[in-house]
N, C-alpha and C positions, 0 to 999 in steps of 0.2 A: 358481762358474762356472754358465754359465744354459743349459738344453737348450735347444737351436735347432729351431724346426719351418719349414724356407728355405723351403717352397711357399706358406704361409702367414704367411712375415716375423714370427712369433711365439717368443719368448725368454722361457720359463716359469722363474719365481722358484726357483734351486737347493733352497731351502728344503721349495720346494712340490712340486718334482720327486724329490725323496728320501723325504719323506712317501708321494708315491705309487708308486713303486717298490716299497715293503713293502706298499702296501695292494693292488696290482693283482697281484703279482708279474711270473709269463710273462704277463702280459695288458699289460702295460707299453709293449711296442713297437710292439702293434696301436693303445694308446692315442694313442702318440707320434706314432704317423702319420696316426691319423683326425685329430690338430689341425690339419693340413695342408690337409685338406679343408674345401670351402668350405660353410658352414651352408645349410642347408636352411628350406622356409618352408614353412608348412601354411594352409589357410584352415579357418575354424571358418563353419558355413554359419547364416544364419538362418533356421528351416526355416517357426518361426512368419510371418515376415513373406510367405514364398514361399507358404502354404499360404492368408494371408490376400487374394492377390492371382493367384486361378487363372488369368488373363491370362498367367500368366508362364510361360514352356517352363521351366521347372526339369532335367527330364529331359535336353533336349534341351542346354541351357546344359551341364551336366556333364560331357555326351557331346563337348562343341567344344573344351571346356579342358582334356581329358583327368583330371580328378581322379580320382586313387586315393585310395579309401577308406584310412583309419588304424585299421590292425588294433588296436585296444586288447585283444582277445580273447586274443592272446599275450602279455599282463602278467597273465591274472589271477591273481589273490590269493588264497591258502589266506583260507577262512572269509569269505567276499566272494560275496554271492547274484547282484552286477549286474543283479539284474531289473527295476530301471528304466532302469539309465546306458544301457545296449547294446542298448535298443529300435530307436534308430531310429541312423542313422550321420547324423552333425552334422561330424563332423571329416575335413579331407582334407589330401592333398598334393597340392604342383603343381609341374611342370615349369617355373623360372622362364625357362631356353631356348627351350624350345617355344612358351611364348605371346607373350614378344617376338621369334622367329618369325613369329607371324602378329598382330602388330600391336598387341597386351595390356601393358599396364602394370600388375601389381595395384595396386590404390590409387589410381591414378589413371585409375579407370574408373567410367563410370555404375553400373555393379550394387553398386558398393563406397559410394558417395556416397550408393545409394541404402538400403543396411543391408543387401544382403545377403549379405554377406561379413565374417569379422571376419580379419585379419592376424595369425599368432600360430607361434610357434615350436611344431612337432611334440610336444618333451618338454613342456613348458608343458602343452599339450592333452591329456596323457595323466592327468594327476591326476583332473579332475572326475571325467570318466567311472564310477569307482572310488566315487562317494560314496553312490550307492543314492537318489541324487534323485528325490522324487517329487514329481507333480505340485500337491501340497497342502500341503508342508514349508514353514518358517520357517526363511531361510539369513541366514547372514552372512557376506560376505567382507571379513575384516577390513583387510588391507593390497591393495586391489584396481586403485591405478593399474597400467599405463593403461586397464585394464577385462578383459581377454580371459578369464579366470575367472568375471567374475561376467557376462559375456553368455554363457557357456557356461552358468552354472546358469541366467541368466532365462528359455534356450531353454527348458530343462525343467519348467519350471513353467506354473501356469496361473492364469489370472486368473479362471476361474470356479469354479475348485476352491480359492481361496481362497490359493495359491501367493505369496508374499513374499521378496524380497529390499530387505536392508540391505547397500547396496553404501561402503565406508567408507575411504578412505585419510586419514591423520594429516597430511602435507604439504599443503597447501592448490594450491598451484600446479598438482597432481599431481593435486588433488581435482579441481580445472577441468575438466583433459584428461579424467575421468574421465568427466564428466557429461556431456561432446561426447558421447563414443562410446556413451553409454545414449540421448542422443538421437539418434541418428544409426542408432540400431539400434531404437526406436519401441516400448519393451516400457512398458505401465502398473502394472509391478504390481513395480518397482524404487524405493526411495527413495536417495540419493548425499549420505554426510556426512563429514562431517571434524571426526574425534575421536581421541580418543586412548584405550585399550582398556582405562583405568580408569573413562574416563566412560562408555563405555559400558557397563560391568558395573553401573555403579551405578543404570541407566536397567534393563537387563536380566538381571536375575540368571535364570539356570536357564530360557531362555525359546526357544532358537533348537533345532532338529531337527537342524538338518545347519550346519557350521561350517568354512569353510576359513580355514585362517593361512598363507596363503605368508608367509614371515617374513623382515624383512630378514635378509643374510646376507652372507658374507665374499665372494659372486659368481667361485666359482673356475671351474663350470661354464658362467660366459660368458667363460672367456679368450679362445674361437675368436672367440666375433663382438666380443665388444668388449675392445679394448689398451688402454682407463681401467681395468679389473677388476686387469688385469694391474699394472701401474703398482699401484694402491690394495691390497693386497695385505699382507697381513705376519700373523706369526704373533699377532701383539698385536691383530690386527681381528679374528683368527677368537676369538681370547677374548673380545672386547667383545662382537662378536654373539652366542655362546653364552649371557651375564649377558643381553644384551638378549630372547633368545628366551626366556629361561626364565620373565622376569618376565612378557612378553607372553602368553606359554601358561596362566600363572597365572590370567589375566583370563579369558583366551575359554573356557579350563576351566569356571571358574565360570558362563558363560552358557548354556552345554552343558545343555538338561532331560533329562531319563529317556529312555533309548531313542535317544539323537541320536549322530550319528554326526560327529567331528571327524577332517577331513584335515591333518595338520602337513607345511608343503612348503620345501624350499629347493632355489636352484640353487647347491649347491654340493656340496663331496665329503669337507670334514673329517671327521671322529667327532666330535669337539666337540660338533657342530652339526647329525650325523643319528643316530647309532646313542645315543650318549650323549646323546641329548636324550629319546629312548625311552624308554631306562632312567629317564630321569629323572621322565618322564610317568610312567610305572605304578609306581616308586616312594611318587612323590608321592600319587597319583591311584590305589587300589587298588577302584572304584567301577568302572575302567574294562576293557575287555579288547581286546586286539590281536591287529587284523583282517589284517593285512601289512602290508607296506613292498617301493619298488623301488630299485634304485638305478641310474641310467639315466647312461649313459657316450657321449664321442665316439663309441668304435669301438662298441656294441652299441644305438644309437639313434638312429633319424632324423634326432634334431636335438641340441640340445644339453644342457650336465649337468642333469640334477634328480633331488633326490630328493624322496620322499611316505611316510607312515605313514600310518596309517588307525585310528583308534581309536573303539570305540561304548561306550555308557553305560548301566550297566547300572538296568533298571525301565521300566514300561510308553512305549511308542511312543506320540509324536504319531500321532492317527486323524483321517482327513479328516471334513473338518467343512462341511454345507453353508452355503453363501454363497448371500445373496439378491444376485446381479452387479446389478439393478434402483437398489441402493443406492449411488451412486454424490457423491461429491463434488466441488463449487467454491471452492478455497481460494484466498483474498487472502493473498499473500505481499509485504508490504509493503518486506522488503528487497531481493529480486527487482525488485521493481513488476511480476509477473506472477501472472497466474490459472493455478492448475493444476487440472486435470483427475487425480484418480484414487480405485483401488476402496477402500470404507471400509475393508478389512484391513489399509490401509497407514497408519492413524490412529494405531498406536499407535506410529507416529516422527516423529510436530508435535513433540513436545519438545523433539527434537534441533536445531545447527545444521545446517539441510539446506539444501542446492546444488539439489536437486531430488525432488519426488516427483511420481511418474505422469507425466503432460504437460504443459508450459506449454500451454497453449491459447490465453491472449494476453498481449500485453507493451505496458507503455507506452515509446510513439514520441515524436521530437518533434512529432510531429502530431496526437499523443493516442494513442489504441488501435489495438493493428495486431494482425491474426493472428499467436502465432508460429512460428517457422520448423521448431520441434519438432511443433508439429499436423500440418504435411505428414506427419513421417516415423511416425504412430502406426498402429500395428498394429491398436487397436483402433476406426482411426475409420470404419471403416464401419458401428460400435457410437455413436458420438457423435451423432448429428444431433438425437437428443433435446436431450441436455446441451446443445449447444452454438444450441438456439430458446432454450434458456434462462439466454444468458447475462445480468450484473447491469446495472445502469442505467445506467453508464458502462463506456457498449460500445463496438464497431466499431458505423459507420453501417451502413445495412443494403444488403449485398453480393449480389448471384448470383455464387454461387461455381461456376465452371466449371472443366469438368475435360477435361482434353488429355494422352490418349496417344500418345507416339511410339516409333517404332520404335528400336532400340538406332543402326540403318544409318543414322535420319536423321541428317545432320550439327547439326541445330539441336537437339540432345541438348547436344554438347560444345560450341557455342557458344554453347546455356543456363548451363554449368557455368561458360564461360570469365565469366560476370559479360553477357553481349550480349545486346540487345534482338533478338529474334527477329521474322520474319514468319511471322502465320497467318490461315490461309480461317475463314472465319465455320462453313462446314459441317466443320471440324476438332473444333469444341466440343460438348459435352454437360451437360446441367445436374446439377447434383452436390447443391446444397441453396442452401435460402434462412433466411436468419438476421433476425429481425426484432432490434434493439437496444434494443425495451424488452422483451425477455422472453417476448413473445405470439407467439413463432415460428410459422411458417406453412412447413411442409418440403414440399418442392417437387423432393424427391431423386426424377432417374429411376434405374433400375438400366441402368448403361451393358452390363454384363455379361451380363444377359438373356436379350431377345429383339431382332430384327429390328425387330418392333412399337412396342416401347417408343422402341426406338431412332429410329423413323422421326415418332411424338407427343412424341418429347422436340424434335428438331427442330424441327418447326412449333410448340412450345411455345416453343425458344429464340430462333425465328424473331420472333416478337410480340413475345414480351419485350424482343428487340434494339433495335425497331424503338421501345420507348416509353423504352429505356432508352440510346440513342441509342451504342447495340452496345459497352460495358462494362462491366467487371467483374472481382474475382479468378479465376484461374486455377490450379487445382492442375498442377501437370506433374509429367509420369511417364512413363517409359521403361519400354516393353513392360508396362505394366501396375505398375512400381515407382515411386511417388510420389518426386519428388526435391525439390519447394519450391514454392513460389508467383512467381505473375507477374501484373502488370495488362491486360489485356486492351483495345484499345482502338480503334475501326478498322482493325483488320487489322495490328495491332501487339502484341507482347507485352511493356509493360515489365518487366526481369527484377527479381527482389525475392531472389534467391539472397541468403545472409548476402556482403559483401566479405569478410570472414574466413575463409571456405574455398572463394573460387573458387578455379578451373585456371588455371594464368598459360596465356598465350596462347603 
């Protein structure tokens, strides 16, 4: 017979419901009834992209959506310093009532299209935090679709401290999604592959600082939000996945150097597959020592089941290392057919097959070379203008690339999104750079953000310029200061160049 949760039209597996009766005991019926309730959703903020675009009321944006901070502070963990995870607050909740109240969609809003949002379940968000990320660590998230772990660790990193991520899922399709949301969130200092955690060991033995394995798993603690977990379910998957995690742990173990701290995560709630996977690490693994573990339920968690162990390795700590950021690469990816843009710390994953590293910068069109759609969204291109006078000989022809902010209120935000060619005033634009295509760049960047001054000779500059270039050109657009994609510019027309693949239907 199958427990019924009627508010939730949910019928948890007899099997499953007897197991946890002995494991939860009296906590059973508070459990039985938190299933009933409907899942909760958190946003993971990007602080780097809001920090690189002071135009942007951040504050004030917080203040209108009402987010509540995600106290991570009450999990913490015997033997756990947190003295980098819990510097700044990155993770929130939201009222999904209240903002379709006043007219919010997450996800289907400019500030989400533009990175600075990432969509993620509450418990999900609670792991990172916990890893002790610093801004100079060597990570890997080894099973990382659809991204929301490793844009949590890329927040924390840095690109001038030398900061790395190897962002990895084994499914290839999975891997795709993956690499949207690293572009889409505009961090350089990510690479995105898809392997499988023999090959990578054999690429990196003993080499990564910090190490998450959210691990496939039997998916008990998404029975609430999803009825396939339900259905998929048996005592024979939670054994496969136990053989499966062990051998996976086996690998990332091995990549683990001196002093690196590995998270083991799953959303579920067997012993198999959490407390006995434990034991089985520090069996195995007497090299290592244990930091904590949570284990996060319906009724005692914002969101839904996970759990995390936290394990560090004992002998000297990676020490930050300085980086000349100066050093900077253009790599030809011929199966791509794109140019990427990124810092040389990320060199020592060419070998791999990679989906991506740093930023596409350009891609070939049927028309030959076209900006791509990933340079809109980089974090670091107000750092680019060098790199990009010097791109190679078969280039884009040489563009003024103009740059157009709008308000979140104007309507031609979301009928930029919807795929629409927009109208705009010539005095709406400001010059952003100029790219010569053989190399010999000649930048031409004003700083819109400035002064008055600037602002007022950048005008009479793009005045002229209009007038010999017969008022055309690319256009960067950007909502309140948040880069969203490109457009062509052209007598008081904008044609839009958004990908079709992730406009807004109308």
């Amino acid at each position: 017979m199958k427990e019924s949760c009627q508010k939730n039209h949910i019928s948890l597996p007899e099997e499953f419901s007897e197991r946890m009766k002995i494991r939860l005991g009296q906590e059973w019926e508070a459990f039985l009834e938190a299933c009933s309730l409907p899942p909760k959703r958190g946003l993971r903020l990007n602080l780097q992209k809001a920090e690189a675009n002071p135009d942007f009321p951040l504050e004030k944006w917080k203040e209108n959506w009402k987010l509540e901070e995600l106290k991570s502070e009450s999990l913490k963990l015997e033997n756990s310093k947190n003295e980098y995870g819990l510097a700044l607050a990155r993770e929130y909740l939201c009222d999904e009532e209240y903002l379709q109240s006043i007219g919010v969609q997450i996800g289907h809003d400019a500030y989400h299209e533009a990175g600075l949002y990432y969509i993620q379940d509450p418990s999900a968000m609670s792991v990172v935090p916990y890893m002790e990320i610093r801004p100079f660590d060597r990570c890997l998230d080894l099973f990382a679709s659809p991204g929301g772990n490793s844009l949590q660790i890329a927040d924390r990193l840095k690109t001038e401290e030398g900061g790395i991520l190897l962002s990895n899922e084994f499914i290839m399709e999975r891997a795709k999604n993956l690499s949207k949301n690293v572009e889409r969130m505009g961090y350089s200092h990510v690479a995105v592959s898809s392997c499988s955690a023999e090959e990578l060991e054999a690429q990196f033995p003993a080499f990564f600082s910090r190490i998450l394995v959210d691990a496939p798993c039997s998916g008990e603690g998404m029975f609430r939000k999803n009825p396939e977990a339900i259905a998929d379910w048996s005592l024979e998957k939670v054994s496969q996945c136990a053989g499966l995690q062990r051998d996976i742990l086996g690998h990332a173990l091995r990549m683990l150097r001196e002093g690196g701290l590995l998270a083991y995560s799953t959303c579920t709630f067997s012993e198999e597959e959490n407390e006995e996977m434990r034991e089985w690490i520090l069996e195995k693994h007497p090299e290592l020592s244990f930091l904590g573990e949570r284990h996060l339920y319906f009724h005692n968690s914002v969101g839904e089941g996970q759990y995390f162990s936290l394990f560090r390795k004992e002998g000297k700590d990676l020490e930050r290392e300085d980086v000349d950021i100066s050093k900077l690469s253009m790599l030809w990816e011929k199966k791509a057919k794109k140019y990427f843009y990124y810092p040389s710390s990320l060199k020592c994953f060419l070998p791999l097959p990679l989906l991506r590293i740093g930023v596409a910068v350009l891609e070939e069109g049927k028309k030959g070379w076209e900006w791509s759609h990933s340079l809109s969204h980089a974090i670091d291109l107000p750092k680019l203008e060098e790199a990009l006078t010097k791109l190679p000989e078969k280039s884009v022809e040489t563009k003024l690339l103009y740059r157009l902010s709008l308000s979140k209120e104007d309507r031609r935000v979301e009928a930029y999104l919807n795929g629409q060619e927009i109208a705009v005033e010539k005095e709406e634009l400001r010059n952003f750079l100029m790219a010569d295509r053989k190399g010999n760049g000649n930048s031409k960047k004003s700083n819109v953000e400035s002064d008055k001054k600037s602002d007022k000779e950048s005008d009479k500059k793009s005045d002229k310029e209009g007038e010999k270039k017969s008022d055309k050109g690319l256009v960067l657009c950007a909502c309140d200061g948040l880069p969203l994609g490109f457009g062509y510019y052209r007598n008081g027309r904008l044609r839009n160049l958004y990908p079709k693949g992730i406009r807004f239907k109308k």
